[in-house]
N, C-alpha and C positions, 0 to 999 in steps of 0.2 A: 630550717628554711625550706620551704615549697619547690619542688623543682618543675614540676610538670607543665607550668605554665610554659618555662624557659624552655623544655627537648620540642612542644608543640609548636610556640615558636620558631624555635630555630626551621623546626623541620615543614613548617610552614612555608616560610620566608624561603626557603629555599627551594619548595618545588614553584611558587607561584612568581618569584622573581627571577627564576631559573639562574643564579650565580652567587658567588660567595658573598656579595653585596648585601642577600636579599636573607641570606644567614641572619647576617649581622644583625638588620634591622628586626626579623622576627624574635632573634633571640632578645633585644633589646623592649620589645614591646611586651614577650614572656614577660621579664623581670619585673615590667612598671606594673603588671598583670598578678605576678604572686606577690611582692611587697604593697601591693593595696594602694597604690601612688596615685588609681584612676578612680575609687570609691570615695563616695560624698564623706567628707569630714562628720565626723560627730562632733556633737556640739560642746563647747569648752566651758568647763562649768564656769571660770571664771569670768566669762562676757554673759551667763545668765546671771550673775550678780553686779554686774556692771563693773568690775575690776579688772587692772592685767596682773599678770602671774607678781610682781613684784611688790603687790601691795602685802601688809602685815597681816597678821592673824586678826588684830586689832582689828582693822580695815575689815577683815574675809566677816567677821561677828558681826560688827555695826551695820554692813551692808544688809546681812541675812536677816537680823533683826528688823533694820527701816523694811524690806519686802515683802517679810511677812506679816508685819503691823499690815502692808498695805494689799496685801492678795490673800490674805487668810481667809480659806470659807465664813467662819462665823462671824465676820464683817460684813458680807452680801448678805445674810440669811434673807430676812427682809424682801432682796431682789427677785428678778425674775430667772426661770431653770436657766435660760445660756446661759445668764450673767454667773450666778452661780457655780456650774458648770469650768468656765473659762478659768475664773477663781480657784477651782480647783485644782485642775491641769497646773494653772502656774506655780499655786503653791507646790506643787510635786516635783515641778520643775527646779525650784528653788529648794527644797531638801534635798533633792538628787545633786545637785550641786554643792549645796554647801558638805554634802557626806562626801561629795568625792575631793573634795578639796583638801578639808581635814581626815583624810585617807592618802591621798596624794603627797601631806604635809609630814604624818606621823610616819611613813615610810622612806622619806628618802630623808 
């Protein structure tokens, strides 16, 4: 675990609140600072399939499958570059998910 957020903290908090009060709270802000508590979540593969964590394998495949029936590039070919384009991003989005799922699944 990361310390340096927490001695910067502490030693923060203490010169600019000048009391053992202002310890506390630096060192308290350190911590949410190295355990990552204030950085944007990454996204959860299973709400990019539209599932919660409790659904089957069954479920994690049928999802994967209906999405990319429906965002697969060689479906737009036809369209125009965004469209295209956008189709593609999601499909990626949608294998990155499903891989991390069934990585997520086959490990624990």
């Amino acid at each position: 675990m990361r310390w340096y957020g927490k001695a910067l903290g502490a030693v923060l908090g203490l010169v600019l609140l000048r009391s053992p009060f202002g310890l506390l709270i630096g060192l308290l802000v350190g911590h949410m600072l190295d355990a990552d508590w204030l950085s944007p979540r990454k996204d959860d593969p299973y709400r990019v399939l539209g599932l919660d964590a409790s659904a089957s394998d069954a479920d994690v495949e049928q999802a994967y499958r209906r999405l990319m029936a429906q965002y697969h590039p060689d479906r737009v070919a036809g369209a125009g570059e965004e469209l295209r384009e956008l189709a593609g991003r999601r499909a990626s989005a949608i294998n990155a998910a499903h891989d991390a799922i069934v990585k997520l699944r086959r490990k624990g």
